[in-house]
Biotite code that builds the C-alpha atoms (Angstrom):
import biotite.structure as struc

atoms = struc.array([
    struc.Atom([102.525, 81.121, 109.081], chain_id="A", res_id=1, res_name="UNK", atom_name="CA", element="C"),
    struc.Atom([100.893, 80.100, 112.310], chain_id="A", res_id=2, res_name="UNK", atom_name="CA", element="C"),
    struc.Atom([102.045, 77.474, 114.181], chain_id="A", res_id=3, res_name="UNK", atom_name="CA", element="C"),
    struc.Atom([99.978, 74.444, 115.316], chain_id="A", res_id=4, res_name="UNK", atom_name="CA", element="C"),
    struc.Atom([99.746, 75.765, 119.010], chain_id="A", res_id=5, res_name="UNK", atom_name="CA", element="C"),
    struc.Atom([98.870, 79.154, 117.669], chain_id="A", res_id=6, res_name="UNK", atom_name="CA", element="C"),
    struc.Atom([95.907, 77.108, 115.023], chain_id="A", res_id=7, res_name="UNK", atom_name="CA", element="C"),
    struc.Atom([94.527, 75.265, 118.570], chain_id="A", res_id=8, res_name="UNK", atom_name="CA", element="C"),
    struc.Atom([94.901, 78.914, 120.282], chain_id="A", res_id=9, res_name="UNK", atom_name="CA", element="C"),
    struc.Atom([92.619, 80.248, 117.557], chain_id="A", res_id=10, res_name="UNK", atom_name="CA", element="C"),
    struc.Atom([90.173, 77.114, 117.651], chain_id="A", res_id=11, res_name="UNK", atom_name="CA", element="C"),
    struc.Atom([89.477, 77.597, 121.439], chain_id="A", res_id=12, res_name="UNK", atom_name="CA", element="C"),
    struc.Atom([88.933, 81.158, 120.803], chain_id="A", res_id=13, res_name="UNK", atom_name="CA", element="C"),
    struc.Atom([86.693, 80.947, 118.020], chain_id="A", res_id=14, res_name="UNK", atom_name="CA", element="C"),
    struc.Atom([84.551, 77.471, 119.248], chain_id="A", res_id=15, res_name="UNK", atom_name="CA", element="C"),
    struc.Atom([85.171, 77.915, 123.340], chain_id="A", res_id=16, res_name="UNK", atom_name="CA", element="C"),
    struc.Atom([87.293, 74.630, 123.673], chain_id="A", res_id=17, res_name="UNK", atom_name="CA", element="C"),
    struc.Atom([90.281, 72.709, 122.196], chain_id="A", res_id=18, res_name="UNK", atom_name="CA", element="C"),
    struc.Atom([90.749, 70.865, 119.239], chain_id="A", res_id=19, res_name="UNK", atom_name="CA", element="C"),
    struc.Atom([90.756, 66.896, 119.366], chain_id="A", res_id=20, res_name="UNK", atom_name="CA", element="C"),
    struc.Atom([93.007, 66.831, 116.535], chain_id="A", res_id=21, res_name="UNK", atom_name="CA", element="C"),
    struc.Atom([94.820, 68.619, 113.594], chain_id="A", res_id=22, res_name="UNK", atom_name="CA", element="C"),
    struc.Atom([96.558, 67.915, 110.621], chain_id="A", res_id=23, res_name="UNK", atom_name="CA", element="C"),
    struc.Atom([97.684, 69.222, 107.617], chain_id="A", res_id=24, res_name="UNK", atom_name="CA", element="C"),
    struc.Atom([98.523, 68.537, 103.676], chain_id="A", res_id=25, res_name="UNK", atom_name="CA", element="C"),
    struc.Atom([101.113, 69.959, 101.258], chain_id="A", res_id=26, res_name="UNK", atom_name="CA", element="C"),
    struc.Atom([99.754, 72.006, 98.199], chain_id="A", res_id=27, res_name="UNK", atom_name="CA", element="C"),
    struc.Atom([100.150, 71.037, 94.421], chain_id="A", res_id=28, res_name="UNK", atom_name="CA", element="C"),
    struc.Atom([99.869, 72.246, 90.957], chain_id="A", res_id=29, res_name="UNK", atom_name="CA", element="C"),
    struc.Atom([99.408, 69.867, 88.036], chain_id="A", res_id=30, res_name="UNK", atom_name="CA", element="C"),
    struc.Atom([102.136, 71.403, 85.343], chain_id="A", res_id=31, res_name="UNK", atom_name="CA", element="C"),
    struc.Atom([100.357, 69.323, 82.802], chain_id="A", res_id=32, res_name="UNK", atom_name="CA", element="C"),
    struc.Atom([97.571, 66.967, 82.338], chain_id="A", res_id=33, res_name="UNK", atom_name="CA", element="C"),
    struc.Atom([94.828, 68.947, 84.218], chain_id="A", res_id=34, res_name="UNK", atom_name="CA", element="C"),
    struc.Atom([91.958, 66.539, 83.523], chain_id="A", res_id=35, res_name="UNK", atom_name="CA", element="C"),
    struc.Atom([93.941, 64.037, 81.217], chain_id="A", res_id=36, res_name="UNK", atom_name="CA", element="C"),
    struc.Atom([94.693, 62.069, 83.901], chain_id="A", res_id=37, res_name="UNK", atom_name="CA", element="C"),
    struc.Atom([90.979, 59.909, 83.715], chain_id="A", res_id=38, res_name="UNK", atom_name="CA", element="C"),
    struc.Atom([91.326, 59.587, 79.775], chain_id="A", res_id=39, res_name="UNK", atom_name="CA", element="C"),
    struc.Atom([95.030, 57.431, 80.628], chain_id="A", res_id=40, res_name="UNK", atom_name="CA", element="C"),
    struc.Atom([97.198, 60.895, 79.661], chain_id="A", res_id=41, res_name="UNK", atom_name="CA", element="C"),
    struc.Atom([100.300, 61.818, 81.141], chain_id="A", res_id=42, res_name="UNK", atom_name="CA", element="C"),
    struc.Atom([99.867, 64.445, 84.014], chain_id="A", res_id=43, res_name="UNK", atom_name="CA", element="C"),
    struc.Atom([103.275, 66.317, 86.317], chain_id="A", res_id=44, res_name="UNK", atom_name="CA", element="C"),
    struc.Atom([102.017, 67.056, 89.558], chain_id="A", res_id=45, res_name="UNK", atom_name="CA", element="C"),
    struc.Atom([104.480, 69.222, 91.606], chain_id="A", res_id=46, res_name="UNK", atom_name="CA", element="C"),
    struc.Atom([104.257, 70.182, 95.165], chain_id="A", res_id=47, res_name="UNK", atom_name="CA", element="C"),
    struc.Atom([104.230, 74.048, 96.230], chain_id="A", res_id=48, res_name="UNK", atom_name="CA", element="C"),
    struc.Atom([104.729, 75.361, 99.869], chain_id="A", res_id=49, res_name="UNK", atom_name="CA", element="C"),
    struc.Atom([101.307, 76.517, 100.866], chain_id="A", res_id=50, res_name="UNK", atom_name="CA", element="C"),
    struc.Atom([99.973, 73.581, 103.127], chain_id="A", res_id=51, res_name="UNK", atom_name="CA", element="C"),
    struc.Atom([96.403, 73.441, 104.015], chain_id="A", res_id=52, res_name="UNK", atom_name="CA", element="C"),
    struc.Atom([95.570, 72.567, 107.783], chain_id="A", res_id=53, res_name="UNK", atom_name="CA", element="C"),
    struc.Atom([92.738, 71.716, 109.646], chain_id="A", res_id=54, res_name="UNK", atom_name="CA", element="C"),
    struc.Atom([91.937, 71.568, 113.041], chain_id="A", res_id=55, res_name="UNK", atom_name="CA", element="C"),
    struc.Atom([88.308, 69.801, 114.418], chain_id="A", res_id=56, res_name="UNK", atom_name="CA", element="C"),
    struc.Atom([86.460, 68.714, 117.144], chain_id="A", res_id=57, res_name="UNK", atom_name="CA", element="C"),
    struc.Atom([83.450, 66.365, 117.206], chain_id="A", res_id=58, res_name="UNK", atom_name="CA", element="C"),
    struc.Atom([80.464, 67.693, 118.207], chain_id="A", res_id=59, res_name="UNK", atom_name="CA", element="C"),
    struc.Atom([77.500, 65.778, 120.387], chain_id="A", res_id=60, res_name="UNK", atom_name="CA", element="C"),
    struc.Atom([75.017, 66.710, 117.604], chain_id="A", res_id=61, res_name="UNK", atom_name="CA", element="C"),
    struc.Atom([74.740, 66.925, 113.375], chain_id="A", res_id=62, res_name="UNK", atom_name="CA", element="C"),
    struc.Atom([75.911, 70.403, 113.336], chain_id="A", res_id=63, res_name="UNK", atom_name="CA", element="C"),
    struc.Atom([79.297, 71.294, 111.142], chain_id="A", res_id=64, res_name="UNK", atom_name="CA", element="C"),
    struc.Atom([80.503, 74.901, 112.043], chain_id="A", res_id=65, res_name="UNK", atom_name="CA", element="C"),
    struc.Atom([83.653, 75.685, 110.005], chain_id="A", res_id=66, res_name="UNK", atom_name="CA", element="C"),
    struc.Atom([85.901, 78.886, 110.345], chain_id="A", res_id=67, res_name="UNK", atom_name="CA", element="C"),
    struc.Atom([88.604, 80.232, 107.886], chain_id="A", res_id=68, res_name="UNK", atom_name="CA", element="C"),
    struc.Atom([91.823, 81.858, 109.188], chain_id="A", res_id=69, res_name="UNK", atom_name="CA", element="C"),
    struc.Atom([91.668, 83.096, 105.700], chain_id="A", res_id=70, res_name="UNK", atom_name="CA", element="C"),
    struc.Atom([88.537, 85.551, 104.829], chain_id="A", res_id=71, res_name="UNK", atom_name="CA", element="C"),
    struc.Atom([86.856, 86.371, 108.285], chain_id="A", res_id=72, res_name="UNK", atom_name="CA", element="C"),
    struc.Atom([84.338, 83.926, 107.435], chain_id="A", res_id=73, res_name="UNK", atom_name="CA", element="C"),
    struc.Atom([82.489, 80.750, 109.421], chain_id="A", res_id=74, res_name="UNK", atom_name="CA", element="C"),
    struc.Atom([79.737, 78.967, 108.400], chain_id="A", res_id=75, res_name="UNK", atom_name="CA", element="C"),
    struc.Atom([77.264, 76.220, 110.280], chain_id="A", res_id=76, res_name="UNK", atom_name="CA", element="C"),
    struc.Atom([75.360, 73.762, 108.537], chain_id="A", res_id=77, res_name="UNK", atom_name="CA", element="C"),
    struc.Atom([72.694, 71.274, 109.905], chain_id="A", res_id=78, res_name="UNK", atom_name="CA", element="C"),
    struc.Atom([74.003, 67.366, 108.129], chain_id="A", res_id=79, res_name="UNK", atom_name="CA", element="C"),
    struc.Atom([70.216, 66.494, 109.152], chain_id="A", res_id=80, res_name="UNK", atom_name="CA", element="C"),
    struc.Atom([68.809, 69.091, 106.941], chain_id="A", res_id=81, res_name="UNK", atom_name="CA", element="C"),
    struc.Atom([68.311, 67.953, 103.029], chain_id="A", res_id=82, res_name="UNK", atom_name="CA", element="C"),
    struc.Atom([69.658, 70.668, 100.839], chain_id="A", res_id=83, res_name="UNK", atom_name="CA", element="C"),
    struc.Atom([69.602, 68.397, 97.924], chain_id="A", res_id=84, res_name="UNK", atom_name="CA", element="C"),
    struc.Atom([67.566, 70.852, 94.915], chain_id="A", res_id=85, res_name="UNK", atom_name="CA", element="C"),
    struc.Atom([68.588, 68.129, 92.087], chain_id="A", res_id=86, res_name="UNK", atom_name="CA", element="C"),
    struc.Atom([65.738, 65.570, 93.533], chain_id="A", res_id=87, res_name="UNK", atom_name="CA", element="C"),
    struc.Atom([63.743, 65.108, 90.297], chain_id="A", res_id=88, res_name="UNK", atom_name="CA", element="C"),
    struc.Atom([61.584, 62.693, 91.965], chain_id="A", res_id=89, res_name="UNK", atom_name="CA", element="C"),
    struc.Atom([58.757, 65.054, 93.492], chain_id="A", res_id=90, res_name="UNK", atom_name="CA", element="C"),
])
């Protein structure tokens, strides 16, 4: 697993400059009470050792550009542009 100076490494490489920040968060499973939870149920989340990390940067304009480790993947998307199909109003 890669190391948070090897996750900044790999930020600068892909997007040309450091990271600002990075942090991470600890993987669960729910055991029981997938989706009993919201109808008062009992529910036995357990934590697993995959951890999910994220390193960002801000950006001067409304453009999110994310990049997996993961499946050689990245994506950009425009936060100005409305994407929104489900407008019924038209």
């Amino acid at each position: 697993m890669p190391g948070r100076h090897t996750r900044a490494a790999s930020f600068a490489a892909v997007f040309g400059r450091a990271p600002d920040t990075s942090a991470s968060a600890p993987g669960r499973v729910n055991l029981i009470g997938e989706h009993t939870d919201y109808h008062e149920g009992y529910v036995l989340p357990t934590p697993i050792p995959q951890r999910t990390h994220a390193t960002i940067a801000a950006r001067p304009d409304r453009l999110v550009r994310a990049w997996s480790a993961g499946p050689d993947t990245d994506t950009d998307t425009d936060t100005d542009t409305d994407t929104d199909d489900t407008d019924t109003e038209k």
